[in-house]
ROVO-568892 format. One record per residue (C-alpha): x, y, z; residue in one letter; residue number from 1. Coordinates in nm, 4 decimals. Layout:
BEGIN
u	v	w	type	seq
X	Y	Z	A	NUM
...
***
This chain:
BEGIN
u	v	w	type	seq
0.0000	0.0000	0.0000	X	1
0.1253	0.3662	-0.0958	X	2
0.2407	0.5840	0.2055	X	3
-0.0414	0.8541	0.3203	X	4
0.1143	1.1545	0.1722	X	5
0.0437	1.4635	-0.0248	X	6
0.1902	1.4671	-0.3990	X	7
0.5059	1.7037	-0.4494	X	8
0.5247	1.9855	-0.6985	X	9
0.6719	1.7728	-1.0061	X	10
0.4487	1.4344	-0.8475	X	11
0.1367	1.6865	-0.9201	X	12
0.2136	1.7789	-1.2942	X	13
0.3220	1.4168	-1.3695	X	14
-0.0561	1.2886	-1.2269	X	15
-0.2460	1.1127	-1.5120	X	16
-0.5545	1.3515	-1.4159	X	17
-0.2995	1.6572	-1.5305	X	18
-0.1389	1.4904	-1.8500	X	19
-0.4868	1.3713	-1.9835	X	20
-0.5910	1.7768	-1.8901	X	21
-0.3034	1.8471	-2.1547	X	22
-0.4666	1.6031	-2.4272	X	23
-0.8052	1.7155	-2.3873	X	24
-0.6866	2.0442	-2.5255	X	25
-0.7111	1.8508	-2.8859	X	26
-1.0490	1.7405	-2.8251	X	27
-1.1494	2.0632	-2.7312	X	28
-1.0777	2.2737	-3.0284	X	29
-1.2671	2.0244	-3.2355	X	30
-1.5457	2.2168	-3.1017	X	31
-1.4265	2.5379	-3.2022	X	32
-1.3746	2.4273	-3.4954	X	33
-1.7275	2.2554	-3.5064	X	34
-1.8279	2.6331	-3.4505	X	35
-1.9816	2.5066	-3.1189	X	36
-1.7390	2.7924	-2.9272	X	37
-1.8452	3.1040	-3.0865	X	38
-1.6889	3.3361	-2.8075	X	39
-1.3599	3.4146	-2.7937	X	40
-1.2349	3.5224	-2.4110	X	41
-0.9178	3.7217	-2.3624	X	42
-0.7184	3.8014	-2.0270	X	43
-0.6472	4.1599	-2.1058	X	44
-0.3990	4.4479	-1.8911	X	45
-0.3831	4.7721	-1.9634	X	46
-0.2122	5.1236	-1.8129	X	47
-0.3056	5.4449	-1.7129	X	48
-0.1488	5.7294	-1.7848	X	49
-0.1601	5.8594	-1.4648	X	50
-0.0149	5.7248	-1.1026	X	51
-0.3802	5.5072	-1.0378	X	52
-0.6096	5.2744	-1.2066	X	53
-0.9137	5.5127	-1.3900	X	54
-0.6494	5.8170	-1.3683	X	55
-0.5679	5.9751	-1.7290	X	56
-0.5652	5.7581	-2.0588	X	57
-0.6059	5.3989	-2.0871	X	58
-0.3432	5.1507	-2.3223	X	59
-0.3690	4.8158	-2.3321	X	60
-0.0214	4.6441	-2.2576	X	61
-0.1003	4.3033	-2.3072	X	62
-0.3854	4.0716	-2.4227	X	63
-0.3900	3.6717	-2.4301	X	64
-0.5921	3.4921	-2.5247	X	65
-0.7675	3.1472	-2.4070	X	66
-0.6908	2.8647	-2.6194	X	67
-0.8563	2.6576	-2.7059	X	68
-1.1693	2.8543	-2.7370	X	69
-1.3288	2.7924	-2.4015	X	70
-1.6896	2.7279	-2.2971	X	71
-1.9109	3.0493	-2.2350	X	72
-2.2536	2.9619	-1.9914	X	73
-2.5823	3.1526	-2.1188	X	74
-2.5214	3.5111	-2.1841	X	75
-2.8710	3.5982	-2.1519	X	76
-2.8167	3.6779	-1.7429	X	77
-2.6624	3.9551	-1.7944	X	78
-2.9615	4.2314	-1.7920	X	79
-2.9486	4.5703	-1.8996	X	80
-2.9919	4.8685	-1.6330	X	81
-3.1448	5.1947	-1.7729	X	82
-2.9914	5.4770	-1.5403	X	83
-2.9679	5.8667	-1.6054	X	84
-2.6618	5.8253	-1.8882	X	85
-2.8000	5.5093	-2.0769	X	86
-2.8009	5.1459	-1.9878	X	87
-2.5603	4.9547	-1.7484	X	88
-2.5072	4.5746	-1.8094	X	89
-2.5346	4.3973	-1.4865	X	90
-2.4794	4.0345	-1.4005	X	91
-2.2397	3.7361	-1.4230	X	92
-2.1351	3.4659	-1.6756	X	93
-1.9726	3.1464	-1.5786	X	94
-1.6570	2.9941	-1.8016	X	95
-1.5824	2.6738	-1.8133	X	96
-1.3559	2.4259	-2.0168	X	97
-0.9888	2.6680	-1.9886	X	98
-0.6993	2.4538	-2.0221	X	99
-0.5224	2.3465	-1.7597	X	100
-0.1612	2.4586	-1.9171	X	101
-0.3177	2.7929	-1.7565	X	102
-0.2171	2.8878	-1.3839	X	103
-0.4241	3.0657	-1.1185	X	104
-0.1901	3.3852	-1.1285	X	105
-0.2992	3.4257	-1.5430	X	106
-0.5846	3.3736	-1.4418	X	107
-0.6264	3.6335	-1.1383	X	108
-0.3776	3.8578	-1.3929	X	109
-0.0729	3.8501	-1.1444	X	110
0.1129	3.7501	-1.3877	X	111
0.1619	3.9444	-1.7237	X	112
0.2725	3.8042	-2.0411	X	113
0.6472	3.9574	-2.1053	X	114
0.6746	4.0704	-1.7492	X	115
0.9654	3.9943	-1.4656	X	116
0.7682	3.7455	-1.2397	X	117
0.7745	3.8407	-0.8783	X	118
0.7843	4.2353	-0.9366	X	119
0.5359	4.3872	-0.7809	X	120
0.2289	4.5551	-1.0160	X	121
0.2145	4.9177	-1.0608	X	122
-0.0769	5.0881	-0.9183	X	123
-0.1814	5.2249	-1.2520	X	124
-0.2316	4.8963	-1.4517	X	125
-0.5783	4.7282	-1.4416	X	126
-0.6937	4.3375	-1.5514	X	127
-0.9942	4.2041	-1.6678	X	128
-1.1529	3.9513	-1.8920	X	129
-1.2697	4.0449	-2.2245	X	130
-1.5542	3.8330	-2.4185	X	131
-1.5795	3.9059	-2.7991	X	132
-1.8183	3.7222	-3.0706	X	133
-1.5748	3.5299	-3.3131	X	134
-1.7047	3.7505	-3.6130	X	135
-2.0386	3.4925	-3.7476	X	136
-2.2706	3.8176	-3.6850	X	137
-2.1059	4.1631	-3.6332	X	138
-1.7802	4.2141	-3.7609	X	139
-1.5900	4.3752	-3.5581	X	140
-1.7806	4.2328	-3.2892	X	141
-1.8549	4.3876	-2.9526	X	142
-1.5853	4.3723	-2.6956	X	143
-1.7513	4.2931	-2.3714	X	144
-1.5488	4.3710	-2.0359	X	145
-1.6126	4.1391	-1.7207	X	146
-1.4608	4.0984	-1.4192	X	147
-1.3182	3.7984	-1.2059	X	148
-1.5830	3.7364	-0.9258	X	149
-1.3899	3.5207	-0.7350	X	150
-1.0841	3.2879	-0.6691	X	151
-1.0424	3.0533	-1.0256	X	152
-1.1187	2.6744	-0.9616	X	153
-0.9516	2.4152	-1.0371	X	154
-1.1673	2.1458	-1.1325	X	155
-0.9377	1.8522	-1.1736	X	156
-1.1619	1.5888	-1.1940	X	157
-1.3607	1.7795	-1.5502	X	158
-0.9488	1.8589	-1.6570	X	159
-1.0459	2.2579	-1.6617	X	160
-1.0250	2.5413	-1.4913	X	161
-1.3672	2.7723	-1.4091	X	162
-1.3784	3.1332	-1.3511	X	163
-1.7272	3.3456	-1.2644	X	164
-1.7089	3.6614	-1.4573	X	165
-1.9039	4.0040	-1.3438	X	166
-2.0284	4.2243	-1.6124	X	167
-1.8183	4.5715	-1.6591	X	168
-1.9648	4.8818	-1.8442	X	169
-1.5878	5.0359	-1.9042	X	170
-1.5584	4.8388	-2.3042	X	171
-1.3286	4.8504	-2.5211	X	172
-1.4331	5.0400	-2.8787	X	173
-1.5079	4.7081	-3.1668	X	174
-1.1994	4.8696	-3.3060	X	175
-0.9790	4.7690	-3.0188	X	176
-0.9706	5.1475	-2.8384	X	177
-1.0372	5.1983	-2.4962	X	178
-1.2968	5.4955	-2.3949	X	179
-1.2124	5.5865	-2.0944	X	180
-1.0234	5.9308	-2.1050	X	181
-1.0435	6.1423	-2.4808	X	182
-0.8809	6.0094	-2.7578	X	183
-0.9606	6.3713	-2.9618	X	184
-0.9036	6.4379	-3.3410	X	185
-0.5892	6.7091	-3.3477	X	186
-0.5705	6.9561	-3.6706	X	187
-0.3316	7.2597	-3.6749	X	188
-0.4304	7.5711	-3.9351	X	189
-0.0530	7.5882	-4.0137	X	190
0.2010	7.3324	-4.0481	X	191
0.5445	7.2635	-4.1444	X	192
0.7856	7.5901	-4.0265	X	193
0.5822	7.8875	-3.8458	X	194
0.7548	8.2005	-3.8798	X	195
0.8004	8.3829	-3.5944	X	196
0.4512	8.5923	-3.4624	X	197
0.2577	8.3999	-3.7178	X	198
-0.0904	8.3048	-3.5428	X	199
-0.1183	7.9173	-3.5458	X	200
-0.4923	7.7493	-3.4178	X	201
-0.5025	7.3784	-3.3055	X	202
-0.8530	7.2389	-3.3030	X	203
-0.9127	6.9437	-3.0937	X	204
-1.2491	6.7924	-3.2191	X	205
-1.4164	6.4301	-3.0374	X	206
-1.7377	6.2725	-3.0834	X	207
-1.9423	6.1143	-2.8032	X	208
-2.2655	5.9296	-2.7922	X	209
-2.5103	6.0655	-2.5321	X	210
-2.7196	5.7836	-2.4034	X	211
-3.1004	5.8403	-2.2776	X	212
-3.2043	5.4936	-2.0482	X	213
-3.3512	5.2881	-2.3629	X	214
-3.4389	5.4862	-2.6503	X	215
-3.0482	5.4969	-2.7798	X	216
-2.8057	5.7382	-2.8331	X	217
-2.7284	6.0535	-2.9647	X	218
-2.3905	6.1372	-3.0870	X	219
-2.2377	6.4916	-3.0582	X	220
-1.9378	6.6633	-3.1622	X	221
-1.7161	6.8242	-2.9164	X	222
-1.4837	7.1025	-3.0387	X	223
-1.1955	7.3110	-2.8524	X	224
-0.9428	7.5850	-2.9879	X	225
-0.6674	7.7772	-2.8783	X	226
-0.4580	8.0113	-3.0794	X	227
-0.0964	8.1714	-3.0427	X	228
0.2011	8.2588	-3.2059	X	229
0.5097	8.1436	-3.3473	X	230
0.8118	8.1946	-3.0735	X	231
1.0775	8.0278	-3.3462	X	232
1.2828	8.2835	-3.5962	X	233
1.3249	8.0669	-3.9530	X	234
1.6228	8.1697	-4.1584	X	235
***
């Protein structure tokens, strides 16, 4: 009879239960490719500009994705929340079938792709999950931002990980673009070499849809100028 013992580090990963977790990667992307996994869930970081999360301009840094394709549970609980700026999404979604060649700190977004591991995370970088539509009906598709819920489980037994996603209202543009902060369209009346006291305008124009609860929204154009002079002598 075996000793009573827990399994070391390298025992663990050598388990049959872990190495048949490995194979049943293969099987699963026959189901993507069956089109049976038609949403596509990335783990996504991006930066501020400024010294917190939500502080200035938003970049994403780094975005990997979950392969193969895992399984997303019925999106239809997530309902949408009229308040006084337009509708909120509220409500959670449950992913199943991740690979176990994943790790909890992925997973919880400790860990970015490209990054020195054990370095402490900036303040100013944020993680979340993003769920997109693999392009059957809109194209680009909607970028949907959730949240982790709770700790990752590791279901050993079903050879896949779990996560419980919360609904976030902060998207990502279908273009990629995040829209928090201004991303404004910058035009100059002059270019090239200014001479010196020549006036010079720079027009910073953005549009921005106005939402009212559920009858849509209503895009405007916002529009700033400022105009000075030319401090630079040209020979």
């Amino acid at each position: 009879m075996p000793r009573v013992r827990p399994l070391l580090p390298q025992e663990a990963k050598g388990t049959l239960a872990h190495r048949l977790g490995l194979r049943a990667d293969r099987l699963r992307q026959l189901s993507t490719r069956f089109g049976l996994r038609p949403y596509r869930v990335f783990l996504t970081w991006t930066r501020f500009t400024g010294t917190e999360r939500g502080d200035g301009d938003e970049r994403v840094i780094a975005r990997l994705e979950i392969l193969p394709t895992p399984e997303v549970s019925d999106a239809t609980s997530i309902m949408h929340m009229p308040y006084s700026a337009g509708v909120l999404p509220v409500g959670t979604m449950r992913v199943s079938k991740i690979s176990v060649a994943f790790n909890a700190d992925q997973l919880t977004g400790r860990r970015i792709p490209g990054r020195i591991e054990n370095k402490p995370i900036p303040k100013n970088i944020d993680f979340f999950y993003e769920v997109v539509e693999d392009g059957r009906g809109d194209n680009p598709a909607e970028r949907k931002r959730f949240r982790l819920l709770g700790d990752p489980w590791r279901d050993a037994g079903g050879l896949e990980w779990v996560v419980l996603l919360e609904r976030s209202s902060e998207d990502f543009a279908r273009d990629g673009r995040s829209q928090i902060g201004i991303d404004p369209v910058i035009s100059w009346s002059r270019t090239g070499n200014i001479q010196l006291n020549q006036e010079v305008t720079v027009t910073l124009t953005l549009q921005h849809n106005i939402g009212f609860f559920n009858f849509g929204s209503f895009p405007i154009t916002l529009t700033s100028k400022a105009t000075g002079k030319s401090e630079v002598y040209w020979k």
